[in-house]
Each structure stands twice: as structure tokens, then as C-alpha cells.
C-alpha positions in Angstrom: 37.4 8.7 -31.8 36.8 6.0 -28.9 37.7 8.1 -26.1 35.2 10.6 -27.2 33.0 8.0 -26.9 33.9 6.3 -23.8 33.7 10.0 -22.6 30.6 10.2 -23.6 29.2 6.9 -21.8 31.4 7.5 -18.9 29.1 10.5 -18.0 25.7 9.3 -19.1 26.5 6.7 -16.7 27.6 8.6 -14.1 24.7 11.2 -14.3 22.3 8.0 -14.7 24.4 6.9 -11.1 23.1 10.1 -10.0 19.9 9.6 -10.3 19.4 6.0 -9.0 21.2 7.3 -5.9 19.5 11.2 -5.1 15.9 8.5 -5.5 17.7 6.0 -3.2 18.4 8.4 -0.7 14.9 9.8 -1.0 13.4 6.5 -0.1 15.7 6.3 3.1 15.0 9.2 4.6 11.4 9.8 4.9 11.5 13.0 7.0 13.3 14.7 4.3 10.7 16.9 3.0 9.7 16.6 -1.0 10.7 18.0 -3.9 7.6 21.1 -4.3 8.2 24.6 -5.3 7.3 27.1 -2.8 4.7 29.8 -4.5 5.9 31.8 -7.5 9.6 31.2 -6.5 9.8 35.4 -5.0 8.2 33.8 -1.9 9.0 31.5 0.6 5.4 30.5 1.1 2.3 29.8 -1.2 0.5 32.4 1.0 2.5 35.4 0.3 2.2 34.6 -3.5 -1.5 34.5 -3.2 -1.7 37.7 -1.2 0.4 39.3 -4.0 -1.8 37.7 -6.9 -5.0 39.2 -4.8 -3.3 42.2 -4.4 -2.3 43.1 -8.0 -5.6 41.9 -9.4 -7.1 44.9 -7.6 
């Protein structure tokens, strides 16, 4: 029963490691480019998915 649990905590903390370090190395490199999602995730651009939504409203 123990190792489940030490299993358990073992990869909370290691996914809680994770996380501190993927903010860490956002704050280090400030010409990484945010997180943001790109239009309706079928385009690589907000434009394309705006010319679509224009486009099927029609």
C-alpha cells in the first residue's frame, strides 16, 4: 500500500516540477513567443479563420 502511495506523490511532484520549471523557462526567455491559439485551430492565422467565418455566414 505505501508504494502506491509514494507512487502517487512521486509524480504529483514531478508533474508540479514541471510546471515551476516550463514558467521558469518562460520568464528566461522573453523572445519566446506566448502561449495563444492561432484562430479556430484549422488555421494558422486569426485572419484565415475570420475570412472563413465571413465566408460561411453568406
Amino acid at each position: 500500500m505505501w508504494e502506491y502511495i509514494l507512487a502517487v506523490v512521486a509524480l504529483v511532484v514531478l508533474c508540479g516540477g514541471w510546471i515551476v520549471f516550463q514558467m521558469w523557462i518562460n520568464k528566461q526567455d522573453p523572445a519566446k513567443p506566448k502561449f495563444e491559439t492561432k484562430g479556430c485551430g484549422c488555421h494558422t492565422t486569426k485572419s484565415k479563420c475570420v475570412e472563413n467565418k465571413v465566408k460561411a455566414a453568406k
